[in-house]
C-alpha positions in Angstrom: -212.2 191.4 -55.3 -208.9 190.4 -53.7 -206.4 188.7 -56.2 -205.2 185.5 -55.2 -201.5 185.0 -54.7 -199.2 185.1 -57.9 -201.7 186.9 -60.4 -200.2 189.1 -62.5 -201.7 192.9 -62.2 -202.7 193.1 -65.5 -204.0 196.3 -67.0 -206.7 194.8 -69.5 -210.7 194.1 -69.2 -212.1 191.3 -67.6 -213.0 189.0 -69.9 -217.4 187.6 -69.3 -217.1 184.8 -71.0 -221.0 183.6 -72.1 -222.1 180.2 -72.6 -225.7 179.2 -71.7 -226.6 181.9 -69.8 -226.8 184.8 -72.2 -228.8 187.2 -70.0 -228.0 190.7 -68.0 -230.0 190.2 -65.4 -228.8 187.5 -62.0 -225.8 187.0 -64.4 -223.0 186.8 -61.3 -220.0 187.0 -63.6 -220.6 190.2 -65.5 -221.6 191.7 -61.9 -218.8 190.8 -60.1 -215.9 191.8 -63.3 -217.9 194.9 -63.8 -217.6 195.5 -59.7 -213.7 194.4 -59.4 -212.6 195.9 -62.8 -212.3 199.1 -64.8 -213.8 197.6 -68.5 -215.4 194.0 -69.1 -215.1 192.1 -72.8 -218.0 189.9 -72.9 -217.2 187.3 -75.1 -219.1 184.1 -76.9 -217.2 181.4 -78.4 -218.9 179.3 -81.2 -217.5 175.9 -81.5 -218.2 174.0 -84.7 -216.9 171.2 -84.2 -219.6 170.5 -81.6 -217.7 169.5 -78.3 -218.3 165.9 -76.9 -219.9 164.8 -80.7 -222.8 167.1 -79.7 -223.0 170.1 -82.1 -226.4 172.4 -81.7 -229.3 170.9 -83.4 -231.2 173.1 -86.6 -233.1 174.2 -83.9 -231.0 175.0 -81.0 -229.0 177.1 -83.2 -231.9 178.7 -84.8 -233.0 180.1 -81.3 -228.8 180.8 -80.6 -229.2 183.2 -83.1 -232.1 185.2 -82.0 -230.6 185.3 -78.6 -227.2 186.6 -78.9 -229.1 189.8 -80.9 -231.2 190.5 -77.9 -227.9 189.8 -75.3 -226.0 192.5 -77.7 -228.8 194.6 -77.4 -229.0 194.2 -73.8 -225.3 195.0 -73.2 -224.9 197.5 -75.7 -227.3 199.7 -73.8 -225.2 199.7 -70.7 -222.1 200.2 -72.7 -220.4 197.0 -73.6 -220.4 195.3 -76.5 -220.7 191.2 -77.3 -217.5 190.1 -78.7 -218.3 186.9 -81.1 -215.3 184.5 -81.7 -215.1 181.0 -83.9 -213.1 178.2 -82.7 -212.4 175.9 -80.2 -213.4 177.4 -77.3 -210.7 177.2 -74.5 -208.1 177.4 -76.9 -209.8 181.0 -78.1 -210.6 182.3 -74.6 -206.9 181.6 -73.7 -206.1 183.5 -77.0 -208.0 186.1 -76.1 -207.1 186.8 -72.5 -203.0 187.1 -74.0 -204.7 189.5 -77.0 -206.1 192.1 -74.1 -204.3 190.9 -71.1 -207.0 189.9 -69.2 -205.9 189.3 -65.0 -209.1 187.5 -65.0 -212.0 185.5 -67.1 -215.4 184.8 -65.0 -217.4 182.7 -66.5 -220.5 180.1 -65.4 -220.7 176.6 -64.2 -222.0 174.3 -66.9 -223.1 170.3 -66.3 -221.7 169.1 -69.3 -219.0 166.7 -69.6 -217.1 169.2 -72.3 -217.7 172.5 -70.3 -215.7 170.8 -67.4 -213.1 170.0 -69.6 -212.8 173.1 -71.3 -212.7 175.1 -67.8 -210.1 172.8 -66.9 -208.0 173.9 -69.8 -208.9 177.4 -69.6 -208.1 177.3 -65.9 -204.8 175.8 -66.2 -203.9 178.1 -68.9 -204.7 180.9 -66.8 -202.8 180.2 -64.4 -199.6 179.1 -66.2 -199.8 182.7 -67.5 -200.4 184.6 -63.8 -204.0 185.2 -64.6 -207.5 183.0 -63.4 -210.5 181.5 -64.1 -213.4 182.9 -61.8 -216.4 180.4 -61.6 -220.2 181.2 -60.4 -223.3 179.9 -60.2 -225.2 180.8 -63.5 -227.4 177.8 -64.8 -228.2 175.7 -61.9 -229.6 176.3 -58.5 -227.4 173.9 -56.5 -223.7 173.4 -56.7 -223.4 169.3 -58.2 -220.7 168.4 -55.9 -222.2 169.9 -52.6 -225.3 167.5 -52.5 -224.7 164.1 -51.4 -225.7 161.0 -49.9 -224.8 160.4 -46.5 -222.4 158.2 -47.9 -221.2 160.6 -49.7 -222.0 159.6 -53.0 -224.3 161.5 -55.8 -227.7 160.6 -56.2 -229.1 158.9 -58.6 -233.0 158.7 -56.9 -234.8 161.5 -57.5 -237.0 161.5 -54.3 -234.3 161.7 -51.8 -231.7 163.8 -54.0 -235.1 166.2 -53.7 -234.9 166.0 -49.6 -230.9 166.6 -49.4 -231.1 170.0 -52.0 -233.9 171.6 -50.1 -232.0 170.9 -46.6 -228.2 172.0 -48.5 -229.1 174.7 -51.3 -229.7 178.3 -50.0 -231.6 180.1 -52.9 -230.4 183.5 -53.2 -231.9 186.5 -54.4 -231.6 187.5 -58.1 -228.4 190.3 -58.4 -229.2 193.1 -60.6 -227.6 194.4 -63.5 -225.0 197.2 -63.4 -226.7 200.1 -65.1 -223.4 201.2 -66.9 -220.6 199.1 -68.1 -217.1 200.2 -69.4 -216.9 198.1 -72.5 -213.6 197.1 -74.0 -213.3 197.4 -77.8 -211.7 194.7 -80.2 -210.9 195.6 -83.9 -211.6 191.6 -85.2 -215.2 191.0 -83.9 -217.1 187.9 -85.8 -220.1 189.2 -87.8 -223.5 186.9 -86.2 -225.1 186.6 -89.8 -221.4 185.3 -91.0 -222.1 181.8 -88.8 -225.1 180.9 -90.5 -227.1 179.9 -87.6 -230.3 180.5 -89.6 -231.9 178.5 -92.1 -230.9 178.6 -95.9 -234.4 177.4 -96.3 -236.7 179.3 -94.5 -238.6 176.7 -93.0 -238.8 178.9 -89.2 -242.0 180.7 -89.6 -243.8 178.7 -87.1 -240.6 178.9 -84.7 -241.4 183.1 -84.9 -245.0 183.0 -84.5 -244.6 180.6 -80.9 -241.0 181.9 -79.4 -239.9 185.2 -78.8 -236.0 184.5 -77.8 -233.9 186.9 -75.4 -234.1 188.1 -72.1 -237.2 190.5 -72.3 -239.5 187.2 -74.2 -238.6 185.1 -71.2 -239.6 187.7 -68.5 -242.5 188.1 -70.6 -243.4 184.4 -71.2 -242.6 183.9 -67.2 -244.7 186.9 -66.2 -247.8 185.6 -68.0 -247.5 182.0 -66.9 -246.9 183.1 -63.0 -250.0 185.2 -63.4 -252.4 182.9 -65.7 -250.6 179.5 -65.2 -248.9 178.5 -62.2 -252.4 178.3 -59.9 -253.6 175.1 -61.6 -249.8 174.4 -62.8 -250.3 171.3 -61.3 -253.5 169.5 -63.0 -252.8 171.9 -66.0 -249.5 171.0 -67.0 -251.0 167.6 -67.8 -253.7 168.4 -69.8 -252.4 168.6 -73.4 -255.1 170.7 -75.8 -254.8 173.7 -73.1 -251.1 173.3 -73.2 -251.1 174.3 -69.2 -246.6 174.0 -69.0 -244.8 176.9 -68.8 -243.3 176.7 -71.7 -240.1 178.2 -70.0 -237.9 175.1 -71.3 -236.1 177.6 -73.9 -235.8 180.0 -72.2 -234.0 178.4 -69.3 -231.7 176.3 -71.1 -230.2 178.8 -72.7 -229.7 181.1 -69.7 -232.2 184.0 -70.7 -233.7 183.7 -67.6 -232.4 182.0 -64.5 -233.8 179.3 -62.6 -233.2 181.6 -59.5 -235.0 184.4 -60.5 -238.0 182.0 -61.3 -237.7 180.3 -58.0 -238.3 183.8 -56.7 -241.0 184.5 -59.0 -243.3 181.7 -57.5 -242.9 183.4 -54.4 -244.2 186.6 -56.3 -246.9 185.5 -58.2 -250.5 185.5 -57.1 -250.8 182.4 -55.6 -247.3 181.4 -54.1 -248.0 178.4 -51.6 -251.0 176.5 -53.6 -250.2 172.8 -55.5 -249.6 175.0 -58.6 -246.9 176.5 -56.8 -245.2 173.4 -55.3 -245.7 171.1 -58.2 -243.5 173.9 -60.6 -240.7 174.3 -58.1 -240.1 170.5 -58.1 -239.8 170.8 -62.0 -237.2 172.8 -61.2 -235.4 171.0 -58.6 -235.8 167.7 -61.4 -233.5 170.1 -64.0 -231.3 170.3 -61.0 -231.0 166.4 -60.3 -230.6 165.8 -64.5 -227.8 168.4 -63.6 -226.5 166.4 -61.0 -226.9 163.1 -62.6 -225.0 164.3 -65.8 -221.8 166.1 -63.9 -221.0 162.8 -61.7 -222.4 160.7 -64.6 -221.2 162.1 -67.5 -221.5 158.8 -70.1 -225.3 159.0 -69.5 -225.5 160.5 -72.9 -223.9 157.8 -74.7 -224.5 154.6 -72.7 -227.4 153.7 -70.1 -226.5 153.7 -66.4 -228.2 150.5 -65.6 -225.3 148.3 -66.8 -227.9 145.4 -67.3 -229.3 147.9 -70.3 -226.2 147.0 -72.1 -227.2 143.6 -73.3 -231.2 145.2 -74.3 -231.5 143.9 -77.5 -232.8 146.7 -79.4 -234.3 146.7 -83.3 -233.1 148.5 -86.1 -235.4 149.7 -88.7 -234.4 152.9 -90.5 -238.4 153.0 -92.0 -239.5 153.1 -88.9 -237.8 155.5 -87.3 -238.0 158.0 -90.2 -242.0 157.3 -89.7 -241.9 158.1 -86.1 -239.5 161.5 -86.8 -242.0 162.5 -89.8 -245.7 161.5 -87.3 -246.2 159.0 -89.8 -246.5 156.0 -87.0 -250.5 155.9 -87.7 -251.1 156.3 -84.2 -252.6 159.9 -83.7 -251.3 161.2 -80.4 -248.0 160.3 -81.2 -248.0 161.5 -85.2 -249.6 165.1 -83.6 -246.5 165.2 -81.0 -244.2 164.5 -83.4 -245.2 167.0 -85.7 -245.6 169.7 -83.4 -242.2 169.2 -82.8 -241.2 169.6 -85.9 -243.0 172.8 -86.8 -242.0 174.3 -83.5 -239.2 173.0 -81.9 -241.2 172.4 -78.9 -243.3 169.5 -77.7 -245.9 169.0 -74.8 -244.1 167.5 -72.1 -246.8 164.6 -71.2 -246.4 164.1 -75.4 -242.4 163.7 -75.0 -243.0 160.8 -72.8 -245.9 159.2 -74.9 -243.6 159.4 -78.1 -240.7 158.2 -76.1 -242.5 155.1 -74.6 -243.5 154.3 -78.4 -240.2 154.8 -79.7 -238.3 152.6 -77.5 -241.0 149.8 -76.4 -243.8 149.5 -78.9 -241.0 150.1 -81.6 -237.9 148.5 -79.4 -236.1 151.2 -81.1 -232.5 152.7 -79.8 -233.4 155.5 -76.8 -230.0 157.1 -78.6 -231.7 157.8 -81.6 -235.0 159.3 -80.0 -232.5 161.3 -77.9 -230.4 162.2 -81.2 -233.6 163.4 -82.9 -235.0 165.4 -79.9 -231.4 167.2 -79.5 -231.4 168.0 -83.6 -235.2 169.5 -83.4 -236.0 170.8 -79.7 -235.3 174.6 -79.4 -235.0 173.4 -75.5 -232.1 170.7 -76.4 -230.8 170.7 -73.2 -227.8 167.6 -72.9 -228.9 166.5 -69.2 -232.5 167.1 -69.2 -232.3 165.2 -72.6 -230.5 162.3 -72.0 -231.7 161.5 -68.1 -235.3 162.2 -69.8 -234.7 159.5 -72.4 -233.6 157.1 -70.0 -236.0 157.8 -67.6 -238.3 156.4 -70.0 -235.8 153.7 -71.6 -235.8 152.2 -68.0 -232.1 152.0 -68.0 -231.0 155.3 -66.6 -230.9 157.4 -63.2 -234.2 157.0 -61.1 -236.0 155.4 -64.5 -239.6 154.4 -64.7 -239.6 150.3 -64.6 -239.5 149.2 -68.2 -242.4 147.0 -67.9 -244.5 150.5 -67.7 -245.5 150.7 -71.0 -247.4 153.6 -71.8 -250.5 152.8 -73.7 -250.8 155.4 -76.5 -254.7 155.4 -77.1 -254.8 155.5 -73.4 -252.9 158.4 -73.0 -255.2 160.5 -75.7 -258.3 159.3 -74.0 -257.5 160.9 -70.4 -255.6 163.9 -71.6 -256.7 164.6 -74.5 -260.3 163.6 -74.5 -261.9 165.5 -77.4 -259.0 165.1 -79.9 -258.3 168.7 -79.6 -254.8 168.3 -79.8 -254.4 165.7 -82.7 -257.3 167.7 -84.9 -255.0 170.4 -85.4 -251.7 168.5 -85.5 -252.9 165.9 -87.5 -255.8 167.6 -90.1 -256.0 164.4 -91.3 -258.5 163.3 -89.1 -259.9 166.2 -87.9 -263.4 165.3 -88.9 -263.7 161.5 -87.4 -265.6 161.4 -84.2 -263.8 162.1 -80.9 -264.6 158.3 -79.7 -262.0 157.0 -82.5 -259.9 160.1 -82.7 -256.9 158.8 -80.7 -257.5 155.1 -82.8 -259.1 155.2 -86.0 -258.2 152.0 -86.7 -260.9 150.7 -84.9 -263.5 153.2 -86.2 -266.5 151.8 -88.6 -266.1 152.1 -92.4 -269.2 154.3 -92.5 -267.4 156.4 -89.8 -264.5 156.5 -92.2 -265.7 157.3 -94.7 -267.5 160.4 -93.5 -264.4 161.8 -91.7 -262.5 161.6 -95.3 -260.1 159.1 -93.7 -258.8 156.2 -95.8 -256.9 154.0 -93.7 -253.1 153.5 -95.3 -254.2 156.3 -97.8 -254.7 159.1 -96.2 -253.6 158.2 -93.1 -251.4 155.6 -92.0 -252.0 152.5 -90.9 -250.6 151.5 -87.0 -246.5 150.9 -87.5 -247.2 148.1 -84.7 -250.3 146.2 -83.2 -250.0 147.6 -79.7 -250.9 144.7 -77.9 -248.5 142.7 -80.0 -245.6 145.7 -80.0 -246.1 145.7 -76.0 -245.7 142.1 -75.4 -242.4 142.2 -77.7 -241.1 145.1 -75.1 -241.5 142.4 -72.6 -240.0 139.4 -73.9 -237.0 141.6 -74.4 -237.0 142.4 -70.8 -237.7 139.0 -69.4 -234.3 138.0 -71.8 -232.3 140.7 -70.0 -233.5 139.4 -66.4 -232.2 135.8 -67.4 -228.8 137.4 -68.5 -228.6 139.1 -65.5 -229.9 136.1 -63.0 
C-alpha cells in the first residue's frame, strides 16, 4: 500500500483497530495492514462513559464479552494477539499509535453519530503526527454517502433508497483471512474479566442455552438457517411459534459475521433465487437504509424526524411502563414477547412490532423509552436498526408506517400465532385455557377460567387498557397533531 504524501516511515505495527466487527474472516482492515506491514496490533477500546449517552445495555455487553474471547482465540491462532484498552476511545488509539509508532491505524466505517466523530479525531490526530487513518468497509454493504436521490439528497423512503443501492452498490466477494499474522506485543494489556461485562448476578443461563457468540456460532447459526430456513424465509419469518427468522441479528450487529459474506451465502444455499431468497436479502438491504438513515440523520435517536411528531402529546405513567417491560400488560402476546426478551435478549421480530404498536398507541407511551428498554435488553441492540425501527412504528420517523395503523394485539396472535403456542410457553400462566381465548382471556367464560387455573387480576393480569378505548385515544392524539399542523 503506497503511503500518501507526508507520512512519516514509521517502524512500528499497524494498529487494527476493532469496533463492531470483531471477526477474522471479510475483515478488510486486518487484511490489508497484515498485507502492507511487517506486525499488526489489533486493538479494542472499551469506552465507559458510553459515547453519544448510549453505553452497552446488560445485554449487549453480556454478548461483548463472549465475543472478544472467541476474536482472541481467532487471532491468537494466526499469531496476533487482541490488545484490550479502557478509555475514551480516540483519545487511547491516538495514545497508542505514539506508544508503538504506528504509520498507520485501519479501522471500519461505523453509522453512528459518535464513531464519525471519534474517526474524525483520530484522523486529525494522525495526521498532525505524519501518520493516517485507513477506513474500509466492515459493517455495511453500501457506502452511506454514495447512494442518493437524483437530487442528491439521502433517502429517507425505503422503496426507492432499495432501487438506487441495487443499481450503485457492487457486492464483493468475502476476502479471506491471512493464515499467519506477525503480532506485536504490549507489556500493559487490559485483563477482559477486569471490565466486568458479565453479570454479578448470574441471571444469563438462558442467554447460553440460545446464543453461541463469536465467529464460528454465527457461521454455524448462518449455515443452518441457509440450509433449513431461508426456502420458506419468506412466509416463515412471520410465523411466530416456529420462530422461522434467522436469528442472525446478533451476530451481525456485532460484526461476527458480515453482511457480505451472507449476501453471498444466499447465493450458496440450496435454494438461491426462490421468495425465501429474495425476501432475506431485502432484510438486509433495510439494515443498510437504517444505516443510511442514521449517518445523514443522526438525531433520529433522540428526536423523531417528522417534525410534526414534536408536538405528539405523549403519556407518562411509570406503572405502566414497568408492566409492559416486566409482560405484565395482561394482554398475552405482548406479556410472552416481552418476556422472551427478557430471558433471552432476543425477541421475534413480528413480536417487536406488536409490543411496540402497544407501547406507543394503546399505551401513548414515549417511543424513547421502548427504544431505551430494547437497547438495555436486546443482545442485537443495534443504534440504527433500533431507533429507525421504533419510529417506524411511532409513525414519526424515516419511511414510518402511518400512525393511524394500529396494530390490533389479539389480532396479531390469532393469524400468527393461532394455537397459543408461543404465549403457552412464555406465559405458563395460561397455558391451560383454550386456544380460542388464549391471545384474550379476558373474554373467556368463568367456567373456562376456572378450568385453565386462570384468575383474572390474580393470576394473571387484567388488560392495562380497553383496546378499543386505548386505540381511539391513539387517534384523538393524532387528529390534535393534524390541527396543529393545519
Amino acid at each position: 500500500m503506497a503511503r500518501q504524501p507526508g507520512v512519516s516511515a514509521a517502524s512500528g505495527p499497524a494498529i487494527v483497530w476493532y469496533r463492531r466487527d470483531l471477526r477474522v474472516n471479510d475483515h478488510a482492515p486486518l487484511r490489508a495492514a497484515a498485507k502492507a506491514h511487517g506486525f499488526v496490533l489489533p486493538v479494542f477500546v472499551l469506552d465507559d462513559e458510553g459515547p453519544g449517552g448510549w453505553k452497552a445495555g446488560a445485554a449487549s455487553q453480556w454478548w461483548l464479552h463472549h465475543s472478544l474471547e472467541r476474536l482472541a482465540e481467532g487471532l491468537r491462532a494466526r499469531g496476533a494477539d487482541l490488545l484490550l484498552r479502557r478509555g475514551p476511545r480516540a483519545s487511547t488509539i491516538l495514545t497508542l499509535a505514539r506508544e508503538v509508532d504506528a504509520a498507520e491505524v485501519h479501522t471500519g466505517i461505523m453509522p453512528e453519530p459518535w464513531e464519525k466523530a471519534d474517526d474524525a479525531e483520530v484522523a486529525a490526530g494522525l495526521a498532525a503526527e505524519g501518520r493516517r487513518l485507513v477506513q474500509h468497509r466492515t459493517s455495511l454493504l453500501h457506502d452511506p454517502d454514495a447512494v442518493r436521490t437524483q437530487a442528491g439528497k439521502p433517502f429517507t423512503v425505503f422503496t426507492p433508497f432499495a432501487r438506487a443501492f441495487a443499481k450503485a452498490t457492487h457486492v464483493p466477494e468475502p476476502v479471506l483471512a491471512p493464515r499467519r499474522l506477525k503480532g506485536a506485543k504490549l507489556s500493559t494489556p487490559d485483563r477482559l474479566d477486569a471490565w466486568r461485562l458479565l453479570p454479578a448476578v448470574p441471571w444469563d443461563a438462558a442467554f447460553s442455552r440460545r446464543w453461541e457468540p463469536g465467529e464460528a456460532g454465527a457461521k454455524r447459526r448462518a449455515q443452518a438457517f441457509m440450509n433449513d430456513g431461508l426456502a420458506g424465509y419468506a412466509t416463515g419469518r412471520n410465523d411466530i411459534p416456529s420462530d422461522g427468522s434467522s436469528s442472525m441479528s446478533p451476530h451481525l450487529h456485532w460484526g461476527e459475521i458480515s453482511p457480505v459474506q451472507l449476501w453471498h451465502a444466499v447465493a450458496q444455499a440450496p435454494q438461491p433465487h426462490g421468495a425465501g431468497a429474495e425476501a432475506y436479502r431485502r432484510e438486509l438491504v433495510w439494515r443498510e437504509f437504517t444505516a443510511h438513515v442514521l449517518w445523514h440523520h443522526p438525531e433520529t435517536p433522540d428526536a423523531p424526524l417528522r417534525a410534526e411528531f414534536k408536538k405528539f402529546e405523549r403519556r407518562h405513567d411509570p406503572g405502566q411502563l414497568r408492566a409492559w417491560q416486566k409482560g405484565k400488560t395482561g394482554v398475552p402476546i405482548v406479556d410472552a414477547g416481552m418476556r422472551q426478551l427478557w430471558s433471552i435478549g432476543w425477541m421475534h421480530n413480528r413480536v417487536r412490532m406488536i409490543t411496540a404498536s402497544f407501547l406507543v398507541k394503546h399505551l401513548l407511551l414515549p417511543w424513547e423509552e421502548g427504544e431505551a428498554w430494547f437497547w438495555d435488553t436486546l443482545v442485537d441492540a443495534d443504534l440504527a436498526n433500533n431507533a429507525v425501527n421504533w419510529q417506524w412504528v411511532a409513525g414519526c420517523g424515516a419511511d414510518a408506517a402511518p400512525f393511524f395503523r394500529i396494530f390490533n394485539p389479539v389480532l396479531q396472535g390469532q393469524k400468527f400465532d393461532p394455537e397459543g403456542t408461543y404465549v403457552r410457553h412464555w406465559v405458563p400462566e395460561l397455558a391451560k385455557l383454550e386456544s380460542r381465548y388464549i391471545h384474550e382471556p379476558w373474554s373467556a367464560p368463568v367456567k373456562a377460567l376456572e378450568a385453565a387455573g386462570v384468575k383474572l387480576g390474580e393470576t394473571y393480569p387484567r388488560p392495562q387498557v380497553d383496546l378499543s378505548e386505548g386505540r381511539a385515544r391513539a387517534l384523538a392524539a393524532l387528529r390534535a397533531i393534524t390541527r396543529k399542523a393545519a
